[in-house]
C-alpha positions in Angstrom: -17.5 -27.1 18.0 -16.9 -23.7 19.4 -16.4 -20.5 17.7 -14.2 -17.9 19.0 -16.1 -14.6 18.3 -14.3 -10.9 18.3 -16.4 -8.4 19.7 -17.1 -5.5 17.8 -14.4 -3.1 18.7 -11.8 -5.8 17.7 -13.8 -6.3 14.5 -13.1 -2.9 14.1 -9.6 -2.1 15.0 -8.5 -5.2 12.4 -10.3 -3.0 9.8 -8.3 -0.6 10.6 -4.9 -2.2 10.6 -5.7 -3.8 7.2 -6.8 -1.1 6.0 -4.0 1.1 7.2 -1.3 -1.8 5.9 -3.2 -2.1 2.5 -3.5 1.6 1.6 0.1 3.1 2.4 -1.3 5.9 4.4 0.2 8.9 4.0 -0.2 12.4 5.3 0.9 16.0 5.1 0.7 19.4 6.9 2.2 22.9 6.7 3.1 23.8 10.3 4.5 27.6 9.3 7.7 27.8 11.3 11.6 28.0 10.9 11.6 24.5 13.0 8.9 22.7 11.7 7.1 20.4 14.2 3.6 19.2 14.6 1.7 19.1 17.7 1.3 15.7 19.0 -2.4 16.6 19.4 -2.5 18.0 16.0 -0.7 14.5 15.0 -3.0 12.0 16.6 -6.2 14.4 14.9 -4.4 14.2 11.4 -3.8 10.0 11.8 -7.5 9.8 13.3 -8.7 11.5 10.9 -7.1 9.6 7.6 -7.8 6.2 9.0 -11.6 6.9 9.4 -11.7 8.4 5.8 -9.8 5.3 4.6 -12.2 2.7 6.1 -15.4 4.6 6.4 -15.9 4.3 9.9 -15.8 6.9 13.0 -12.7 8.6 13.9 -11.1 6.3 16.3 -9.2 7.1 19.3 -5.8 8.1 19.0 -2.8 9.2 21.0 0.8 10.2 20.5 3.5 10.6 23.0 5.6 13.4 21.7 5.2 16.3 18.9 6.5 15.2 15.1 9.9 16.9 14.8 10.1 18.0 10.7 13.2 15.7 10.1 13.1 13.3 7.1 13.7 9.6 8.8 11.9 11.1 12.4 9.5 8.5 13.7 7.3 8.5 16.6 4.6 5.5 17.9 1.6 6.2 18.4 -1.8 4.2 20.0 -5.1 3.5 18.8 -7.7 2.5 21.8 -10.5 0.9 20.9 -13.8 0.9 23.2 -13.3 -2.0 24.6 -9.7 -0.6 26.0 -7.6 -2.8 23.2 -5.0 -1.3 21.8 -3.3 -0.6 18.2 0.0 0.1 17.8 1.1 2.9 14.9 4.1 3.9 13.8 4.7 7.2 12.0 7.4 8.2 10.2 8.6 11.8 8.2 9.1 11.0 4.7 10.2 14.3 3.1 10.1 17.7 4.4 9.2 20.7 2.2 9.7 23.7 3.7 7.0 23.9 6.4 5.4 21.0 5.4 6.1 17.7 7.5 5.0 14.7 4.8 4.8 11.6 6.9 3.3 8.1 6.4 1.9 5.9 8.7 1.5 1.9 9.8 -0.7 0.0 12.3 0.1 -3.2 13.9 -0.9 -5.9 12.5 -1.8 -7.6 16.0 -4.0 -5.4 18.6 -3.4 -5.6 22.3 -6.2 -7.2 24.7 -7.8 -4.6 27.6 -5.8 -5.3 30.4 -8.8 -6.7 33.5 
């Protein structure tokens, strides 16, 4: 009978998903303006940063397309690439705005994308 195996960056990125979907991730940050927006670098560092601290692993990679506008409902998608050059999915959305601080929680996918050949 024959096995399907995941490779080890797939192993990984479904850590991630479950444990992103089984911990509610959340996140905050105080971005000191009149407008408040963060960074989509500062974003994709923040979201990097919670999912590694949440499943004890490294910091995986993580990019956003556009900076977080402070607006309660605002979402944005961004991707998690694994080494293998699958993909994650995560969606972010601003849950409450305080002042200058952009509250926002975040999903994964449950379902990666293969490495396009």
């Amino acid at each position: 009978m024959i096995k399907p195996t995941l490779s080890a960056a797939t192993w990984g990125i479904a850590a991630v998903a479950a444990a992103a979907l089984l911990v509610g991730c959340s996140g905050s940050v105080h971005v000191g303006s009149s407008d408040p927006k963060l960074s989509k670098v500062k974003l994709a560092d923040l979201v990097a940063t919670k999912l590694a601290s949440t499943t004890g692993q490294a910091k995986p990679d993580i990019s956003c397309p556009e900076d977080l506008a402070g607006k309660v409902g605002t979402t944005t998608r961004c991707t998690l690439t694994a080494s293998d050059g699958s993909t994650l999915g995560v969606t972010i959305k601003v849950s409450s705005v305080d002042g200058d601080n952009i509250n926002f929680d975040f999903e994964a996918d449950q379902t990666p994308t293969p490495a396009q050949n």
